[in-house]
C-alpha positions as CSV (number, residue, x, y, z in Angstrom):
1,X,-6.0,-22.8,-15.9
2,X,-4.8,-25.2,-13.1
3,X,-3.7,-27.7,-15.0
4,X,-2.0,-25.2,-17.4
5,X,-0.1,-23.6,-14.0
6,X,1.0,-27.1,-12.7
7,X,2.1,-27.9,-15.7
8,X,4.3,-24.7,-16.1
9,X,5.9,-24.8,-12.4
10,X,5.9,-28.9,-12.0
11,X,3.8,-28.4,-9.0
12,X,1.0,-31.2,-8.5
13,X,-2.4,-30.4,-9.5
14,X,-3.4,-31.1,-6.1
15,X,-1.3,-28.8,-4.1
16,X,-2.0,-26.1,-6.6
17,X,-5.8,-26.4,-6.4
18,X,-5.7,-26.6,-2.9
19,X,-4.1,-23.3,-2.4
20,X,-6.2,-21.6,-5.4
21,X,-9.1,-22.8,-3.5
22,X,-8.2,-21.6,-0.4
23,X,-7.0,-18.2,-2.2
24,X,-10.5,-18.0,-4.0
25,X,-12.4,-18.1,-1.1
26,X,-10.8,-15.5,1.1
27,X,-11.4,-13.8,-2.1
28,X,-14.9,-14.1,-2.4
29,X,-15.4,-13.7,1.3
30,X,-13.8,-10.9,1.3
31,X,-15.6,-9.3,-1.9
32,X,-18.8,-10.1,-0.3
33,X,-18.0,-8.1,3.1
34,X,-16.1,-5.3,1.7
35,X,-17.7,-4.3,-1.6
36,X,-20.9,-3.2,0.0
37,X,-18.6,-0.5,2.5
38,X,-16.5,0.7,-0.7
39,X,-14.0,0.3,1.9
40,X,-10.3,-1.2,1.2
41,X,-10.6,-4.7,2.0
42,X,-8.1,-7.4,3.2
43,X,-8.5,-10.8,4.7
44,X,-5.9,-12.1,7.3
45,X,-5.2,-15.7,8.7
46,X,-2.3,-18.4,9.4
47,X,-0.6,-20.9,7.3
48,X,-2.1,-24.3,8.1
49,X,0.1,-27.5,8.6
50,X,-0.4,-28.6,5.5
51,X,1.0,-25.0,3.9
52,X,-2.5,-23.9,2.7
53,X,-3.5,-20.4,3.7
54,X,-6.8,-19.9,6.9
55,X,-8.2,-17.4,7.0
56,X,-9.8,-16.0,9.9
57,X,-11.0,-12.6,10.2
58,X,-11.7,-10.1,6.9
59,X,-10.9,-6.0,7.8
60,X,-12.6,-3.4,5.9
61,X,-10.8,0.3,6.3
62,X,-13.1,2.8,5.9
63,X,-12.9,7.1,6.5
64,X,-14.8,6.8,9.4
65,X,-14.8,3.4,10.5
66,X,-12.7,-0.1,10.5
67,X,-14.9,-3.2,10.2
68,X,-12.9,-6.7,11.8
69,X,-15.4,-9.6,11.1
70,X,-14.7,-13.5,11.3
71,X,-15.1,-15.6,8.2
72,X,-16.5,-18.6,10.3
73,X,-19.4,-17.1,12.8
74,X,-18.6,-20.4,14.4
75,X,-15.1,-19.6,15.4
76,X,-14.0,-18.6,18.8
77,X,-10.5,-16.9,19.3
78,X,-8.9,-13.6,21.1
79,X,-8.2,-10.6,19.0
80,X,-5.3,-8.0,20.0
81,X,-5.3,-4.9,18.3
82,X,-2.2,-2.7,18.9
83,X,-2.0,1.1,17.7
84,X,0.8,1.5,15.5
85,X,3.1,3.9,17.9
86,X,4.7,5.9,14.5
87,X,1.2,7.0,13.6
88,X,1.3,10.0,16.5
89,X,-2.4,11.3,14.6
90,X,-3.8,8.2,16.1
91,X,-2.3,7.9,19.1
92,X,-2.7,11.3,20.2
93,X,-6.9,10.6,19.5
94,X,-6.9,7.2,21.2
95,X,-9.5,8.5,23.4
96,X,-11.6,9.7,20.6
97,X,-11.7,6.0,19.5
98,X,-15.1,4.2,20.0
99,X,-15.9,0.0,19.4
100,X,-19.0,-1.3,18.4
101,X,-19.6,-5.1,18.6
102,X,-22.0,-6.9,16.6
103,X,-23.7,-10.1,17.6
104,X,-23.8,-13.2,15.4
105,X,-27.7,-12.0,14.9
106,X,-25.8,-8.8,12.9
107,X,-27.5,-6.4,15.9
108,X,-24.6,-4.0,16.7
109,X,-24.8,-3.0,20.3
110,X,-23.5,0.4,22.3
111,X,-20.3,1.7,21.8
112,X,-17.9,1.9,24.6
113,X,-14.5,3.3,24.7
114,X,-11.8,2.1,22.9
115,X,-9.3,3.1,26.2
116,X,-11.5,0.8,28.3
117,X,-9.2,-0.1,31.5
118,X,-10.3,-3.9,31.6
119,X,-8.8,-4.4,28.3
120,X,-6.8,-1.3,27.1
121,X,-3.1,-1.4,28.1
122,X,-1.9,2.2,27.5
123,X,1.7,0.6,28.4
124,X,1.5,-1.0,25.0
125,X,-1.2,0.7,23.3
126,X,-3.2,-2.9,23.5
127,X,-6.8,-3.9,23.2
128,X,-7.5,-7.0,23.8
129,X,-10.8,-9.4,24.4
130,X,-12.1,-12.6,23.4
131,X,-14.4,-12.8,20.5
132,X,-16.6,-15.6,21.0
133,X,-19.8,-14.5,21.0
134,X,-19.7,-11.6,18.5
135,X,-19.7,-11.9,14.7
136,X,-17.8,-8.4,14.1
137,X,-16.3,-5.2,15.7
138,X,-16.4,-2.2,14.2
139,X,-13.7,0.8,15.4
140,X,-15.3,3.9,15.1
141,X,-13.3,7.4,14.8
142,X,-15.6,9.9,16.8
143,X,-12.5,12.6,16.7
144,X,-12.9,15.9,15.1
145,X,-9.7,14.1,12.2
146,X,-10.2,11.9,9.4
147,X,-7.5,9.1,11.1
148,X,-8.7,6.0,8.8
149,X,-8.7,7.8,5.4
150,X,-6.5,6.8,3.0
151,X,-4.8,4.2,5.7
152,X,-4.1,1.0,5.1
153,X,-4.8,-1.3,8.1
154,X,-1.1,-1.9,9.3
155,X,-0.6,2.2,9.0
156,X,-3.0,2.0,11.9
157,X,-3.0,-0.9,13.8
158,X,-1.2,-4.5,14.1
159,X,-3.7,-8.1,14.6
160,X,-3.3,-10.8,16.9
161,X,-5.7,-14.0,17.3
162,X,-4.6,-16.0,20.4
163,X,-1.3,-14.3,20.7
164,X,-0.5,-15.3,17.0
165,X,0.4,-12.5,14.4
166,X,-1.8,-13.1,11.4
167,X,-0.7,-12.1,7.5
168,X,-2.9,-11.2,5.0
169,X,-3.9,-13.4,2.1
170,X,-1.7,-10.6,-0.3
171,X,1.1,-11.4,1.7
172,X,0.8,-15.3,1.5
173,X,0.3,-15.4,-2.3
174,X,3.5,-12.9,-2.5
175,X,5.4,-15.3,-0.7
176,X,3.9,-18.4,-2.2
177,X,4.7,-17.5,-5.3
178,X,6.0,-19.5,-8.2
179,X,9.4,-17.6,-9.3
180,X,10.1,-17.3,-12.9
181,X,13.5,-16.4,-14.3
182,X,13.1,-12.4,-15.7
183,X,9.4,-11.8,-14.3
184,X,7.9,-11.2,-10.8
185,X,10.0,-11.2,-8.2
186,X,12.2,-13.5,-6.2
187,X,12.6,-14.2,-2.3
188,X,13.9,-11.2,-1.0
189,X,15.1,-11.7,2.2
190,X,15.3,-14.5,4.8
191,X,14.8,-13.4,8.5
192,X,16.2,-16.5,11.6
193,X,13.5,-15.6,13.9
194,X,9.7,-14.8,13.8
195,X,10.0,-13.1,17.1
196,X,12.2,-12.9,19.9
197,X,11.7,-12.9,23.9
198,X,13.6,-11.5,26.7
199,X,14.1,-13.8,30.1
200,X,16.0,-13.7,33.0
201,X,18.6,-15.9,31.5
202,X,19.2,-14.0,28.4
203,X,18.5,-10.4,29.0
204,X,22.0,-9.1,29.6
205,X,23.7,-11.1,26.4
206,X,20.7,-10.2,24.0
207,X,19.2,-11.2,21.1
208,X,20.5,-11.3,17.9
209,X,18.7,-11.3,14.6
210,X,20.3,-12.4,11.3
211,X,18.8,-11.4,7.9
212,X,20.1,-12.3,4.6
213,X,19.8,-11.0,1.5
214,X,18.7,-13.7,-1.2
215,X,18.4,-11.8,-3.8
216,X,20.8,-11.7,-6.8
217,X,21.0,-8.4,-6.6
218,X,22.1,-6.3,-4.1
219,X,19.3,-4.3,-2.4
220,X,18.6,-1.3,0.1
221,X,17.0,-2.5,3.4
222,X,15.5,-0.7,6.7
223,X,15.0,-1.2,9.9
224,X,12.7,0.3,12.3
225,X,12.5,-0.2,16.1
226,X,11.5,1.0,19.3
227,X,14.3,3.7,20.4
228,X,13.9,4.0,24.1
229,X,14.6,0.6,26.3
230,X,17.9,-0.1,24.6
231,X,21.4,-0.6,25.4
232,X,23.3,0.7,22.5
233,X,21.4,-1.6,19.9
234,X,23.3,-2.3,17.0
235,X,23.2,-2.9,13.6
236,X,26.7,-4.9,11.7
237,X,27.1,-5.6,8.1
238,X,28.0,-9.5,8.3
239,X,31.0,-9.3,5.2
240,X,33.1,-6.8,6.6
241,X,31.6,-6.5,10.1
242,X,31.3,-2.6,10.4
243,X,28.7,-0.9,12.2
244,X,25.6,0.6,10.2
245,X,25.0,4.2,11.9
246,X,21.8,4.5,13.6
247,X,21.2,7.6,11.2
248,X,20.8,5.6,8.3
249,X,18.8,2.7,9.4
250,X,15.8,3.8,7.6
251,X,17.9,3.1,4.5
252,X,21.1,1.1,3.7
253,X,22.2,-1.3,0.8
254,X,22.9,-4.9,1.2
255,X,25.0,-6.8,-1.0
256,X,23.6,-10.0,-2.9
257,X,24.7,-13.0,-1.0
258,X,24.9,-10.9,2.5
259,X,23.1,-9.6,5.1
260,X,23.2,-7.7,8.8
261,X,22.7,-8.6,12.0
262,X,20.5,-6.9,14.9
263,X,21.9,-7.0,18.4
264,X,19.4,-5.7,20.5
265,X,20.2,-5.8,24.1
266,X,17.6,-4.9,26.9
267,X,18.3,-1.8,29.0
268,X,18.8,-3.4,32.7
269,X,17.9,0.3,35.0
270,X,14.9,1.8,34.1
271,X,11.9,-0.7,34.8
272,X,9.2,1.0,32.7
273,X,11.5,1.4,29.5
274,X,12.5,-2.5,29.7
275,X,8.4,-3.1,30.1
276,X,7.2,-0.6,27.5
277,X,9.3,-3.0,25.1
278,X,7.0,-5.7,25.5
279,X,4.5,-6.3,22.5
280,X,6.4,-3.9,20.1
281,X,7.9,-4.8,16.8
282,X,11.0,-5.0,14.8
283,X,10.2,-4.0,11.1
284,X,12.5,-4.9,8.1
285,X,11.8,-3.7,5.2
286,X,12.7,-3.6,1.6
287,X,12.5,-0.8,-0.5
288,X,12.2,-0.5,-4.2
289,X,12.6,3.1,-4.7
290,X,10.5,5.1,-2.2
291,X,7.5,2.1,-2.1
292,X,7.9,-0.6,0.4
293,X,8.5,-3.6,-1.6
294,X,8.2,-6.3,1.4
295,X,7.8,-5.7,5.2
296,X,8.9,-8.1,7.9
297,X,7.6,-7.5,11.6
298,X,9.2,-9.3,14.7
299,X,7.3,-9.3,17.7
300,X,9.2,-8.7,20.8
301,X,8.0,-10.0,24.1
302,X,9.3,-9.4,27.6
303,X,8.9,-12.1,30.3
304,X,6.7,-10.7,33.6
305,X,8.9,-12.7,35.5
306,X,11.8,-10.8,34.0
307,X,10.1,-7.6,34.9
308,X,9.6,-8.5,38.4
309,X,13.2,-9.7,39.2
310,X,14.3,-6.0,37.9
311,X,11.7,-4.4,39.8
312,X,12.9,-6.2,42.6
313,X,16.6,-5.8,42.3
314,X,15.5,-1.7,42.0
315,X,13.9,-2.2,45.4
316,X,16.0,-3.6,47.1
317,X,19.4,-0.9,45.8
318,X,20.7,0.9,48.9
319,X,19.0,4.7,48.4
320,X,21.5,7.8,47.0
321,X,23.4,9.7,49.0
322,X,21.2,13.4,49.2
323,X,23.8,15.7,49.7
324,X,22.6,18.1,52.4
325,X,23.5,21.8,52.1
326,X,25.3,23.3,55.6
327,X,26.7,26.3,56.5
328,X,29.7,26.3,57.2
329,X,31.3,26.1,60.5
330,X,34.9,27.5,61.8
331,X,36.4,24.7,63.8
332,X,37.5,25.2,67.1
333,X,41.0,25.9,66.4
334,X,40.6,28.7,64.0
335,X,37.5,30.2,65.8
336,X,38.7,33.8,67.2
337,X,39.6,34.2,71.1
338,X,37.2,36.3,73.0
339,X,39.4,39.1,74.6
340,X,37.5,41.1,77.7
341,X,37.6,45.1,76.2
342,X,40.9,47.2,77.3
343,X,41.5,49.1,80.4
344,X,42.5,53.0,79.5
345,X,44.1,54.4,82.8
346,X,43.1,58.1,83.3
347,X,46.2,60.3,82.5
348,X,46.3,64.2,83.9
349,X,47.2,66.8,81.7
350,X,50.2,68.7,82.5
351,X,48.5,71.7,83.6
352,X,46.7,70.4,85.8
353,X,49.7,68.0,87.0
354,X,51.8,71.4,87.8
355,X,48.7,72.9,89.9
356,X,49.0,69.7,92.3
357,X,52.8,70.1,92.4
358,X,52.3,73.2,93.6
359,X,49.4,72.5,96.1
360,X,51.2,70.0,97.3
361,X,54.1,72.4,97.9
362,X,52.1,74.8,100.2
363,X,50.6,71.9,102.7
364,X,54.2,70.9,102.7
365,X,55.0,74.6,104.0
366,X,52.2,75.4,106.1
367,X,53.1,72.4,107.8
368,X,56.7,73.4,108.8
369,X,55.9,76.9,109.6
370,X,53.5,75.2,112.2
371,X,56.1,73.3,113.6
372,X,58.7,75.8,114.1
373,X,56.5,77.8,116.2
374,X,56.0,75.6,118.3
């Protein structure tokens, strides 16, 4: 069957049983793992210099419980797992989430919260420890919700060893393919970066990332990111350069032969939205009528150094004017004289101003008559 597929594609018979064999043996590692669980089953790795697929850990997704275990006991590596923010079930039951390690004797020991605040970043929704002694975790749902069932592993969480974003074998043989003219499928899209970072040198201009559409056909595309953090991010149809409404980024067409562009530029004020962007993802996707044909997922890192010259900056910002409330005051032009109260003079009615007339008048006569006497 080899033979018969190298002979088909023109691919040497080495280089095509070298990635079968590496295909059939994630395969049987993984049927070995997972069939006892009756769980859904996936194995995840790298690509390998030579362009062979290594895997690394297999995951088992069960109703209760998600089983991570290496492929090589021998291995040492750090896993990350990251809750997947759109899935508000989980993340509003993170602290219902237990883990249970499991030695390379296959004795599972006491399980401790999955929040623990040595490893558990709740800025980013991270766990993260080395797994060097241990032959599996299990993540265990002790919430009063079914969260696992009927989830596929990236509907719940993303995988990291050593800071690397693995794939699953599913995805590799997808993209590995052979095409054939009127059968399968054909490269879909073609992404410029596997992940982007934010420094001091290039927060303020942005990021940019480029997709194309390599299909012969034209196809309908989404994009999914982070909404809070951002400074007007933008998506622009490269042919005629308009701008795709942020309403319908969930689902717009692309021509055959073009593509968009992501401009994604880092808010500069607010200090936890720039850090809460660190360790999420931008997802592009292709859709082939309401199922998700292919998913691309770029990781987007923000520098601590970068987060420390804003804090910084913030710090060191004169404080706002606080506008103080007074009451108000009349100048001292406008404020009112102080006048002493007004004199009334006593004024005699006329009665009694004729009875003194005439009272008057009689001293004035006595005294004459006294004088003439005399």
């Amino acid at each position: 069957m080899i033979f018969a597929q190298a002979v088909t594609t023109g691919i040497p018979v080495e280089i095509v049983s070298r990635r079968s064999m590496a295909l059939a043996l994630a395969a049987v590692v993984c049927a070995v793992v997972c069939l006892p669980s009756l769980g859904l089953c996936e194995t995840y790795g790298f690509k390998d210099e030579r362009g062979a697929f290594a895997p690394k850990v297999t995951v088992t997704v069960g109703n209760r419980e998600i089983l991570i275990k290496k492929t090589n006991p021998g291995d040492k590596f750090t896993i990350s797992l990251t809750i997947n923010k759109r899935n508000r079930p989980l993340v509003s039951n993170v602290t219902s989430l237990k883990l249970q390690w499991i030695n390379l004797q296959n004795q599972a020991g006491r399980p401790v919260p999955f929040t623990d605040r040595q490893h558990y970043d709740y800025r980013t929704l991270t766990y993260k420890e080395a797994m060097t002694r241990s032959l599996a975790v299990k993540i265990l749902d002790e919430s009063t919700r079914d969260l696992f069932t009927g989830k596929e592993f990236s509907d719940l969480f993303s995988l990291k060893i050593d800071d690397r974003e693995v794939i699953s074998s599913d995805t590799f043989e997808e993209k590995d393919r052979t095409v054939k003219l009127g059968e399968g499928r054909d490269l879909l899209i073609d992404v410029n970066k596997d992940s982007i970072a934010f420094t001091e040198e290039n927060f303020k201009h942005g990021q940019t990332i480029d997709v194309v559409n390599r299909s012969e056909h034209s196809q309908i595309m989404g994009v999914e990111l982070q909404e809070k953090g951002w400074f007007l991010p933008k998506i622009i149809h490269k042919r005629d350069q308009t701008t795709i409404p942020q309403k319908t980024w969930d689902r717009f067409t692309v021509d055959a032969g073009s593509g968009f562009s992501i401009i994604l530029v880092p808010t500069q004020h607010d200090l936890n939205q720039l850090a809460a962007l660190d360790g999420t993802e931008v997802v592009i996707k292709v859709w082939d009528g309401n199922t998700v044909r292919e998913t691309r997922r770029i990781p987007i890192h923000v520098s601590r150094e970068l987060i420390a010259a804003v804090s910084e900056s913030a710090s060191a910002a004169p404080p706002a004017n606080r506008t103080q409330r007074r009451e108000p005051q009349p100048s001292p032009q406008t404020r009112p004289t102080e006048t002493a109260p007004r004199a009334f003079a006593c004024v005699p009615s006329r009665a009694k101003q004729r009875r003194q007339l005439q009272r008057r008048g009689f001293e004035l006569h006595l005294a004459r008559g006294s004088t003439s006497g005399v």
